[in-house]
C-alpha positions in Angstrom: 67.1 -6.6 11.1 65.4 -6.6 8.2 61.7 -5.5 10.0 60.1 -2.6 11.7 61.3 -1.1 15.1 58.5 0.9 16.6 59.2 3.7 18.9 56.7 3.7 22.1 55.8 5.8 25.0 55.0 4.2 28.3 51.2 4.7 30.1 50.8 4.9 33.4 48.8 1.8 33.4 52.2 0.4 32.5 54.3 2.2 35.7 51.0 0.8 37.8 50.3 -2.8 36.8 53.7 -4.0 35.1 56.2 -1.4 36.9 58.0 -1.2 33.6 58.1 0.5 30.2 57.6 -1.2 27.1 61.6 -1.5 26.3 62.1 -4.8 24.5 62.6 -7.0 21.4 59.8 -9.1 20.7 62.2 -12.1 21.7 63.4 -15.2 19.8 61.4 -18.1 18.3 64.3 -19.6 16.3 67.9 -20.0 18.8 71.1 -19.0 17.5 72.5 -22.0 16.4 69.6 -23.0 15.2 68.9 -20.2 12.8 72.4 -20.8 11.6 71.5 -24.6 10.9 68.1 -23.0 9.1 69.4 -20.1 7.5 72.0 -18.9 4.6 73.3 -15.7 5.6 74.8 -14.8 1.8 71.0 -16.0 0.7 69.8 -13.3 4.1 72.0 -10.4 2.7 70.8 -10.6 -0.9 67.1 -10.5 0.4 67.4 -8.0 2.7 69.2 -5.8 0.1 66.5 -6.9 -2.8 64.3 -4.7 -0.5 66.2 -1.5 -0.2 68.5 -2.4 3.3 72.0 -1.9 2.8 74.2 -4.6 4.8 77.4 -4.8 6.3 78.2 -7.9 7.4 81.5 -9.5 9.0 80.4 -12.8 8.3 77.6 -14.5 6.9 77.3 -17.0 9.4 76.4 -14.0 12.4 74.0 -13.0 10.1 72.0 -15.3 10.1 71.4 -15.6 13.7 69.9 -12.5 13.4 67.6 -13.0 10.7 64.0 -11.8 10.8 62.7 -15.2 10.8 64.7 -15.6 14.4 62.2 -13.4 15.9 58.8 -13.1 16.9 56.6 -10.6 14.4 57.5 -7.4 15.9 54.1 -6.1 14.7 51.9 -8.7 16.8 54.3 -7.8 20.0 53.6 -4.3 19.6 50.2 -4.7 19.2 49.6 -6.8 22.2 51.1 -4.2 24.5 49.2 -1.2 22.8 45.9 -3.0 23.1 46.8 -4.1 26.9 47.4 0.1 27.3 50.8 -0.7 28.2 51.9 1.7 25.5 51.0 3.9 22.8 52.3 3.7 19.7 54.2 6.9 18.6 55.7 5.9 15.1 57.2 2.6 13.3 60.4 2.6 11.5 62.0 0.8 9.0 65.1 0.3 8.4 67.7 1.3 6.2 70.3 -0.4 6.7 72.3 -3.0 8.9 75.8 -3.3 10.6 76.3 -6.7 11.7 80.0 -6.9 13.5 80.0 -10.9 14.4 79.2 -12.4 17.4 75.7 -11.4 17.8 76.2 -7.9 17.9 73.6 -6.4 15.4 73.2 -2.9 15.0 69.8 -1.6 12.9 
């Protein structure tokens, strides 16, 4: 929310050695009650619609446990796994908008 998604395609190194595909978030730094506790989500929605990202939110509070500042930089994760050949990067989106329906159920 509020940050790049990448799409990626799998190597074989990564069926071989990790016996997955690169499917994932880059996972949390921040817990959701804590992000709460840290972060406005009226404050969250003006920012992230400052840059262009329309939001839809059904309430402020469940947005902020999704805030970009929950997560790890998306950009360093994807890296990590191109660089390890695990996959290749095939293009990075951002996004243009954001449905957030409560209870940790963000759609971007």
């Amino acid at each position: 929310m509020g940050t790049a998604s990448y799409l990626l395609k799998g190597t074989e190194k990564a069926l071989a050695k990790a016996l997955v595909l690169p499917v994932m978030e880059p996972g949390r730094v921040l817990g959701r009650r804590a992000a709460k506790k840290l972060i406005r989500g009226h404050e969250l929605k003006s920012r992230l619609e400052m840059q262009g990202i329309t939001v839809m939110a059904g309430h402020p509070s469940t947005l902020a446990e999704e805030a970009p500042e929950a997560y790890k930089d998306i950009d360093r994760v994807v890296e990590v796994c191109h660089k390890a050949g695990l996959s290749e990067k095939v293009a990075r989106l951002t996004p243009l908008g954001v449905i957030n329906r409560g209870k940790g159920e963000t759609k971007a």
